[in-house]
C-alpha positions in Angstrom: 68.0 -79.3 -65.5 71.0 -76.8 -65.4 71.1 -75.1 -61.4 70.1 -72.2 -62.7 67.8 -73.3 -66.1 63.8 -72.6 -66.5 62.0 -75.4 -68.4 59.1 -74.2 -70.6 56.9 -76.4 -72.4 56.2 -75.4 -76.1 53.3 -77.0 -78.1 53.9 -78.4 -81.4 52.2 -78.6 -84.5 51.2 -82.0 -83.5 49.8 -80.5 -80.1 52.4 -82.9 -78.8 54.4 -80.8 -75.5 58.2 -80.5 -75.9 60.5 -79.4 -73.0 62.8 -76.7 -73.4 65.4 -75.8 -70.9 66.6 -71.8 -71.1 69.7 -71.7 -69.1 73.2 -70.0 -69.1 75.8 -71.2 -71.8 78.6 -73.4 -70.5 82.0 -73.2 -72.0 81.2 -76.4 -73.7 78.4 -75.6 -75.1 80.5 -72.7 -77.4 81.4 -75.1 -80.1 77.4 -75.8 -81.4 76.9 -72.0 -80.8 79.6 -71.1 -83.4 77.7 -74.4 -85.5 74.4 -72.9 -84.7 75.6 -69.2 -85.5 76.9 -70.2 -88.7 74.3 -72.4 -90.0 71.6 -69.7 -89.1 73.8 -67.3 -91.2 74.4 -69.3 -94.2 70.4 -70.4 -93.9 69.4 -66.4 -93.4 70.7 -65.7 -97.0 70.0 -68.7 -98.7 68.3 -66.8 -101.6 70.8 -63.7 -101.2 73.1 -62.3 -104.3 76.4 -64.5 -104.5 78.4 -61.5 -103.6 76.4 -61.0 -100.6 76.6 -64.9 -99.7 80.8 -63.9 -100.1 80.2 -61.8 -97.9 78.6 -63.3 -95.4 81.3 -66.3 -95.3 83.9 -63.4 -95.1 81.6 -62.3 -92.2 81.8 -65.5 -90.1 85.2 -66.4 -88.8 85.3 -62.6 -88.0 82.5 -62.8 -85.5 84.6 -61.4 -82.4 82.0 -62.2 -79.5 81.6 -65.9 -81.2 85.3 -66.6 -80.4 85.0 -66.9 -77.0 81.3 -66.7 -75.9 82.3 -67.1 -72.0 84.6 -64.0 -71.9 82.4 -61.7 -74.2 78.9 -62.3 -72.7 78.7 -64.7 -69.6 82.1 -63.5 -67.8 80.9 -59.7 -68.6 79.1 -57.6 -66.5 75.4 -56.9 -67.4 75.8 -59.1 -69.8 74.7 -63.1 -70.5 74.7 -65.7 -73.0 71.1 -68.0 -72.6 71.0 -70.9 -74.9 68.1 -73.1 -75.8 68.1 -77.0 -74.5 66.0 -79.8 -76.2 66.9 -83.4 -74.9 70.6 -82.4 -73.4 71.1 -80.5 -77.4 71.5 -77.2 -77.2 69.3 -75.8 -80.0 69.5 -72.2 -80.0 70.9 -69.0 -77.8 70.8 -65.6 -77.5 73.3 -63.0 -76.6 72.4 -59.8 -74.3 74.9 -56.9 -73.3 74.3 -53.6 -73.0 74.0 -50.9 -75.4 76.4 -48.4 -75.3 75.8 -44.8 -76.2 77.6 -43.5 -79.3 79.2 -39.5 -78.4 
């Protein structure tokens, strides 16, 4: 487990335990992120209008924060990037920063 990780066990379906780590991304786990991030996308509008799946792969390579996950969420203050580990794979991750008020 990561030096600063949580493990959490998760039934499933099978009532079978699974382990999942929750821990801080690591610069190397940014490339399955942007994988992750993408596929999630692409899978969120599978049954979308074509111009809105367009869209969406427009939408991708534009994704600012995903270009460099370290400097944009774990590097920034109040800010952090937890991801999601099942047997050493990251599976999943979540970004948190704080909202900032519109004037």
């Amino acid at each position: 487990m990561a030096e600063n990780g949580h493990v959490l066990s998760c039934p499933r379906p099978s009532d079978e335990a699974i382990k999942v780590e929750v821990r801080n991304a690591q610069p190397e786990d940014e490339d399955q992120l942007r994988t992750l991030f993408e596929n999630g996308m692409h899978d969120a509008h599978v049954d979308a209008p074509d111009f809105l799946k367009q869209a969406v792969s427009r939408y991708i390579p534009m994704a600012v924060d995903f270009s460099n996950i370290t400097n944009n969420y774990v590097q920034k203050s109040r800010s952090a990037y937890l991801v999601a580990v099942i047997e050493r794979e990251v599976v999943g991750g979540v970004g948190l920063h704080p909202v900032e008020a519109f004037h």
